[in-house]
LODO-964152 format. One line per 4 residues: their letters; for each residue x, y, z of C-alpha. Coordinates in steps of 0.2 Angstrom, whole numbers. Example, Ala and Ser with C-alpha at 12.3 -4.5 7.8 and 13.67 -1.06 7.14 Angstrom:
residues 2
as> 62 -22 39; 68 -5 36
***
This chain:
residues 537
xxxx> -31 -224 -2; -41 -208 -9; -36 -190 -7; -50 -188 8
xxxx> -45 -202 16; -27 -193 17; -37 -178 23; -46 -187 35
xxxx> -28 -194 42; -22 -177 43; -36 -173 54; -34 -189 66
xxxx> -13 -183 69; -16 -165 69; -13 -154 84; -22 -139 93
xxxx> -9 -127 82; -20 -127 69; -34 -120 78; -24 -106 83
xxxx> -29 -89 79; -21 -74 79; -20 -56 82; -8 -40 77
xxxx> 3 -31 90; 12 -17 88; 31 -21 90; 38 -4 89
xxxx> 36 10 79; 42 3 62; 35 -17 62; 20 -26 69
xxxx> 21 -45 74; 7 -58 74; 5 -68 91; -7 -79 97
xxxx> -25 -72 102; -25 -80 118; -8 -77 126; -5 -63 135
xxxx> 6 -47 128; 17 -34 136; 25 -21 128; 39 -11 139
xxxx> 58 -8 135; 54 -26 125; 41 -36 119; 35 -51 129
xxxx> 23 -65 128; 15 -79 137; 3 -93 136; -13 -96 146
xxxx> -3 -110 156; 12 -102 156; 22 -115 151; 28 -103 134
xxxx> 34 -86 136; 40 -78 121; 54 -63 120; 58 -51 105
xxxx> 70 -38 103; 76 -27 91; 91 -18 86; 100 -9 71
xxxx> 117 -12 63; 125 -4 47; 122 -13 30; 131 -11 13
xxxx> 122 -22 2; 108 -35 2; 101 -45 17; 107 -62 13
xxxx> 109 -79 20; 127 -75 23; 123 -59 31; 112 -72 44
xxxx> 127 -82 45; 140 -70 52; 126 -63 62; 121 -78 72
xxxx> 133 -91 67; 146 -89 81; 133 -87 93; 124 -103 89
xxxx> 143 -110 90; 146 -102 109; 129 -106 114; 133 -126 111
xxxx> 153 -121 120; 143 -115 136; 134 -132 138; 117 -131 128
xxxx> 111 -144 119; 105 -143 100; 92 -153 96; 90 -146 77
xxxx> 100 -141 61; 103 -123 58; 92 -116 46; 97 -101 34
xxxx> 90 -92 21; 90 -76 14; 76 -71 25; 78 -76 42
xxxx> 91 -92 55; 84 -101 65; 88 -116 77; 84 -124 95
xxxx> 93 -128 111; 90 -135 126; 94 -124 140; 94 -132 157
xxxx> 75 -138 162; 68 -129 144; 69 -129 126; 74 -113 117
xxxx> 69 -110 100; 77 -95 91; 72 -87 75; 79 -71 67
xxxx> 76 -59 52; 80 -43 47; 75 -28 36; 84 -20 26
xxxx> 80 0 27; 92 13 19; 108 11 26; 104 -1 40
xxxx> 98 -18 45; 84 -16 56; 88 -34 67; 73 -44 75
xxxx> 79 -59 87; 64 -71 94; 66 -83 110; 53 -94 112
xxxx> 57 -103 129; 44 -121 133; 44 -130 145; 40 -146 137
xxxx> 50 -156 126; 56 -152 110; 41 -151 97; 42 -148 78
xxxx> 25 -140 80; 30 -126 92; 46 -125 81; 35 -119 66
xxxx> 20 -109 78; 41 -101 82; 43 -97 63; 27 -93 57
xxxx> 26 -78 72; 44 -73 67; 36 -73 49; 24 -63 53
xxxx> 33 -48 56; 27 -33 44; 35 -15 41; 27 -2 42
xxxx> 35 5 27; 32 -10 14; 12 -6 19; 15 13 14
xxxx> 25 8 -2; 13 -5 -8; 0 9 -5; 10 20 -16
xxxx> 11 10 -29; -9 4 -29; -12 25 -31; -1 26 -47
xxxx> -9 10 -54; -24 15 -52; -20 33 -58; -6 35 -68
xxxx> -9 56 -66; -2 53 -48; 17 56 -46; 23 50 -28
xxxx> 34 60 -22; 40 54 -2; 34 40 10; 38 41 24
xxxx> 29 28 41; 12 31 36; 10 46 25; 13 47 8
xxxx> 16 64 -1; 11 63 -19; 5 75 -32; -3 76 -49
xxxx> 6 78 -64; -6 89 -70; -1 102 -57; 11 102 -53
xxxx> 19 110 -34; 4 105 -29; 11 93 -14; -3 84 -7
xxxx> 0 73 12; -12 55 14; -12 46 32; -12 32 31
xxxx> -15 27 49; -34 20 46; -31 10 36; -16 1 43
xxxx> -27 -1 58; -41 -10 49; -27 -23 42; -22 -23 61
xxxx> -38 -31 67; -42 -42 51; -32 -56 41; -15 -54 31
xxxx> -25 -61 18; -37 -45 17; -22 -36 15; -26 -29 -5
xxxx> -42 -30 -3; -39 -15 11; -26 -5 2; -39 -5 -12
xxxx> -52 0 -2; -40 18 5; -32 19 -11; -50 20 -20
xxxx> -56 33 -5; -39 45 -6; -44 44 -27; -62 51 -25
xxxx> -55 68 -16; -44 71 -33; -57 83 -41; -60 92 -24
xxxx> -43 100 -21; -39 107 -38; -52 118 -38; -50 129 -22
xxxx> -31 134 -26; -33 143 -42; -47 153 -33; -35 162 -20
xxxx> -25 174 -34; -44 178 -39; -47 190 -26; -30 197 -23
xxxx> -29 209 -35; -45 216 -31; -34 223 -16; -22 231 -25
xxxx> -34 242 -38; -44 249 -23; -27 255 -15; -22 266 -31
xxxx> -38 274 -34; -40 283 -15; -20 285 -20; -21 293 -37
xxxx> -32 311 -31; -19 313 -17; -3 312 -28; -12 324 -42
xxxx> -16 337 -29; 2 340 -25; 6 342 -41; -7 355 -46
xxxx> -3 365 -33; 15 364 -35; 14 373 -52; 7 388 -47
xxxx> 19 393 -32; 31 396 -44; 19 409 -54; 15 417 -37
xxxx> 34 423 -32; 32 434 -45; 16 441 -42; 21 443 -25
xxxx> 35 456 -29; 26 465 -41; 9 465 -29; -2 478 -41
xxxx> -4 461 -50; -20 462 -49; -24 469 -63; -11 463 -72
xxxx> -19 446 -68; -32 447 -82; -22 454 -96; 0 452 -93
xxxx> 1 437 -83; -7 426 -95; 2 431 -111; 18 430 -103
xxxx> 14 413 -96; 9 406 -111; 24 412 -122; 36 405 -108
xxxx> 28 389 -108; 29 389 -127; 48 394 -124; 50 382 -112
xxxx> 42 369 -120; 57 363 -129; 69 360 -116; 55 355 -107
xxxx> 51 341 -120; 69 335 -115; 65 329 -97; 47 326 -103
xxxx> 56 313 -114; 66 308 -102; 52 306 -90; 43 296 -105
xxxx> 55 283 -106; 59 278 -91; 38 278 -89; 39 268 -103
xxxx> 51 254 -95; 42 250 -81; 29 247 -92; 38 234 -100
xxxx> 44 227 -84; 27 225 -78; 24 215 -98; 40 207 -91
xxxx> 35 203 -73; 17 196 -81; 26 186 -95; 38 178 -80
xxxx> 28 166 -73; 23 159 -90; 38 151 -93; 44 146 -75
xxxx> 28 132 -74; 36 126 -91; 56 120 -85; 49 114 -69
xxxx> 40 99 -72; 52 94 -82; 69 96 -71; 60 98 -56
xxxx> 47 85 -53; 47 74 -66; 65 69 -65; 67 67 -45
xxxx> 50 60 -42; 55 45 -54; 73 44 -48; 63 41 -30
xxxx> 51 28 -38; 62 20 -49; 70 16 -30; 54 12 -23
xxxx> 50 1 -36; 66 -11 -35; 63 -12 -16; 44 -18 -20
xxxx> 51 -29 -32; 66 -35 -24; 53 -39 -9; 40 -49 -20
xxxx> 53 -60 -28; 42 -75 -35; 46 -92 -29; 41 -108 -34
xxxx> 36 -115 -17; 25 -101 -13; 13 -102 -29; -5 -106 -25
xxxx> -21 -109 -33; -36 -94 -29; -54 -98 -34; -63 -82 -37
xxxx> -79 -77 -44; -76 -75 -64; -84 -56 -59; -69 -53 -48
xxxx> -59 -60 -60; -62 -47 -75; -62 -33 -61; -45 -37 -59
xxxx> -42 -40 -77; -43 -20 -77; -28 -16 -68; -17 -30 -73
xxxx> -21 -33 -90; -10 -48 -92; -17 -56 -78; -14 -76 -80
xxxx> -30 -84 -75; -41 -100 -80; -61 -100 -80; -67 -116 -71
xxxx> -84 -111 -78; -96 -98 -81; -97 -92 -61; -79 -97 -53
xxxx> -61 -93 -60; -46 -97 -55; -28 -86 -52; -12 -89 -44
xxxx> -4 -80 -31; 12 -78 -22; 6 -85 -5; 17 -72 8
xxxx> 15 -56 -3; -4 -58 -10; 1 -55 -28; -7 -61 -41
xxxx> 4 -70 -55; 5 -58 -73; 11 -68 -89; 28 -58 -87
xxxx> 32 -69 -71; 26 -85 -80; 39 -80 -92; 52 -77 -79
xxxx> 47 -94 -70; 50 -103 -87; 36 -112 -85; 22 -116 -96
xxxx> 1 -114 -90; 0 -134 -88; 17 -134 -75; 10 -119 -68
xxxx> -6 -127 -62; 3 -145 -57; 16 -135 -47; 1 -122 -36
xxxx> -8 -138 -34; 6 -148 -26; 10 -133 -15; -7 -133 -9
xxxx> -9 -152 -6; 8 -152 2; 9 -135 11; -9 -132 19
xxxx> -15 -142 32; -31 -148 29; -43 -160 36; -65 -167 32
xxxx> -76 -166 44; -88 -180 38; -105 -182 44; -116 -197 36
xxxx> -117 -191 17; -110 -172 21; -92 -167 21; -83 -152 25
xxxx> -66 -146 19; -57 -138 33; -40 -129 30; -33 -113 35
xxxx> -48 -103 33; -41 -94 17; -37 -110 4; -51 -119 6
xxxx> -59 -115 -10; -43 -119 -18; -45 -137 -18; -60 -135 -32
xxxx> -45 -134 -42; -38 -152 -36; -43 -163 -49; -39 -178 -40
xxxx> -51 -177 -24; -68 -176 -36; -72 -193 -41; -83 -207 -33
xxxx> -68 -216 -28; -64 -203 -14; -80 -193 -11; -91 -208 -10
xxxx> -108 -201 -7; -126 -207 -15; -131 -197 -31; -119 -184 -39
xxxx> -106 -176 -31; -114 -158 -28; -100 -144 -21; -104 -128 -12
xxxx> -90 -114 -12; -100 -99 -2; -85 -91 1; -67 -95 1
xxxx> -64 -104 18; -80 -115 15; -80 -130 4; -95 -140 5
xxxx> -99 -160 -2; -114 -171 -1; -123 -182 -15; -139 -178 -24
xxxx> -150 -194 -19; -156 -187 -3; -166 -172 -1; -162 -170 17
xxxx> -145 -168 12; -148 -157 -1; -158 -146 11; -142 -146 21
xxxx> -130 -140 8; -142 -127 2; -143 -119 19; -126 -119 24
xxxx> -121 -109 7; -136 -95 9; -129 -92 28; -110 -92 23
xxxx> -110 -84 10; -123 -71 18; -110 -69 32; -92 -71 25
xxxx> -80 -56 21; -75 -65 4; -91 -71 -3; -90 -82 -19
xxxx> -104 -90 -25; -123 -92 -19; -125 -107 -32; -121 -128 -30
xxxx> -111 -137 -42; -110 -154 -48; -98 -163 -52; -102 -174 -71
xxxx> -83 -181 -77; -70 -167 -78; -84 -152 -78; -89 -142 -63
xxxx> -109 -137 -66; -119 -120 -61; -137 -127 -52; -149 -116 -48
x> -154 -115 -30
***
């Protein structure tokens, strides 16, 4: 039996989950949850859900509990484990094992005329565990599809603050100038190292909504997308600040000058009083005025002049210190921008991110089972070569690539995790493709001499990658094997010999990849032994 007749079985046993789709609701203020697109939501003191015959209604609710330490299967355990224990004491039926991870417990009951299926995960947020417990309650018998539609919604669960932190960490990739300073829901408060105290606010509440009515799998592509946005205003804000000092000292030179004739006034006329008592109690003055007075004056301000030199050296000196507190005063600021990004804002703002960092990291632990293969155009491929220089990827040929991602955190793998993995390019590829032949449903629509690879709609270009599936023995069509990949949820097959079919192929990739979100290639490929080879169109 080939690989496509495995597929085709696939399809024959399949059920309607796979046709599903999905659409993102807000569960509270901290964590949206994915349910299905056709079942009705309300959202009141708890979140409910129920499908179109009623048959499934779904209840979560959420809590909070003090945490020291990780979020652990153990932690799972004591939360649920008792529970599960009385549950099956009070008369309800378990009709599966208990599972427990580190991530969430889960396990079904029977409960009088329905089936219960519970799943629950938490969160981990500062001090606490933010708790979310699912009931799905059916009223059919037990299924192990409903018990994974069950753990793929409680899976679905995102936090708001995982969104913001990933956000974060694409601004400082993409510009290492940028120091982040607090997140906090949907706003980030970063600044530049280059100026510091500059504290500049980004909401983030667009872009969340754009992930909110598209795919998880868009979810990079969008953070790019804001990240690259919020970059582009850099240059903008800079520039304004150091403007506003300009015009204040203007101000403060106009105010002296209408200042300085009034204080002089004064004083002229304070000096002569003092020459006037005089001439007042002498009164025939007057003609002393032009000849005594002055002579008189002059001697006693010569005579005077040296104890007046005292005060006039005493009023010198303490002109002079202000001066130099005024040098003092302008030379202060000088040195204060100096000490503060050191202390200040270099030293905090990495103490914050270091702690940011270990939770990103501690969320995007790399496992085995959930590496996959991605086909991408060898374009996109060098693109992303520029931001994660030790990006571990194969070229497939001069138009397609392929690289590995962790399936549930849309990471791409770096030769540092390959490291970590202990596993060498060749495992690497045998493992991803394993995951993918075992973990995606996938099924071929086949009409005549045409075949269409159907999957999850985000994988189907992976199986380019399946060495096994592209060989006359399981695509048995007349001519060469010729592939399509328009975008990455179309995968396309026919053979050469026909013209009509060729027709066929050449159509359908012009309109998907005209129409798809993730476009790939406008090109055909044929299959000649282990090669993949450009056509042109």
């Amino acid at each position: 039996m080939g690989l496509l007749d495995l597929f085709k079985k696939k399809t024959a046993s399949e059920t309607d989950l796979k046709s599903i789709t999905y659409k993102r609701y807000w569960l509270d203020t901290m964590s949206t949850i994915l349910i299905p697109t056709d079942w009705e939501v309300t959202n009141t003191d708890r979140f409910l859900a129920k499908s179109p015959d009623d048959r499934a209604n779904l209840t979560v609710m959420s809590s909070e509990e003090p945490l020291k330490g990780a979020i652990t299967k153990e932690f799972f355990e004591r939360l649920k484990g008792e529970f599960f224990k009385e549950y099956e004491k009070d008369g309800f039926t378990a009709l599966d094992e208990t599972v427990a991870n580190e991530r969430y417990i889960s396990k079904t009951f029977r409960a009088y005329d329905e089936v219960e299926y519970h799943f629950t995960c938490a969160r981990k947020m500062d001090d606490r565990a933010l708790i979310t417990e699912i009931i799905l309650r059916h009223k059919d018998p037990y299924s192990i599809e409903i018990r994974e539609l069950v753990d793929k919604i409680g899976m679905s669960i995102q936090y708001v603050a995982d969104f913001t932190r990933q956000f974060a960490q694409r601004l400082v990739t993409k510009n290492p100038n940028i120091q982040v300073r607090n997140t906090k829901g949907l706003e980030i408060e970063w600044m530049l190292k280059s100026e510091p105290g500059q504290l500049i606010t980004s909401f983030l509440d667009n872009a969340y909504a754009e992930y909110m009515h598209r795919s998880d799998f868009y979810l990079s592509e969008i953070i790019e997308k804001y990240a690259s946005s919020i970059l582009e205003t850099i240059p903008k804000k800079p520039k304004p600040q150091p403007e506003k000092p300009k015009p204040q000292p203007e101000k403060p030179k106009e105010a002296p000058k209408k200042e300085e004739p009034k204080k002089e006034e004064p004083v002229i006329i304070t000096t002569p009083p003092p020459a006037a008592p005089p001439k007042t109690e002498e009164k025939p003055a007057a003609k002393q005025e032009p000849i005594i007075p002055p002579a008189p004056a002059k001697e006693e301000v010569k005579k005077e002049e040296k104890p007046v030199q005292e005060p006039a050296a005493k009023v010198e000196t303490p002109a002079a210190k202000p001066q130099e507190k005024e040098l003092e005063v302008i030379k202060a600021p000088q040195p204060i921008p100096e000490p503060e990004p050191a202390p200040v804002v270099e030293q905090p703002a990495a103490e914050a991110w270091d702690e940011d960092e270990a939770v990103i990291e501690g969320a995007l632990v790399v496992k085995k089972e959930e590496i996959f293969p991605l086909v991408r155009t060898t374009a996109f491929i060098e693109d992303l070569k520029k931001d994660i220089p030790d990006l571990i990827y194969e070229n497939i040929n001069s138009e397609l690539g392929v690289i590995y991602l962790v399936r549930n955190e849309k990471v791409s793998l770096t030769q540092g995790d390959l490291k970590s993995l202990r596993l060498d390019m060749l495992a690497l590829k045998s493992l991803a493709v394993s995951n993918l032949i075992n973990q995606i449903e996938v099924g071929v629509e086949e009409e005549g001499n045409r075949y269409t690879i159907v999957a999850d709609g985000k994988f189907e270009a992976s199986f380019l990658v399946v060495s096994e599936l592209w060989s006359k023995d399981n695509i048995p069509v007349e001519g060469t094997i010729t592939v399509g990949v328009p975008a990455n949820n179309v995968l396309l097959i026919t053979g050469s010999a026909h013209p009509a079919d060729m027709n066929w192929i050449r159509h359908r990739v012009a309109q998907a990849y005209v129409e798809s979100n993730i476009p790939i290639s406008d090109k055909l490929f044929e299959v000649k032994g282990n090669s993949l080879i450009p056509l042109d169109i």
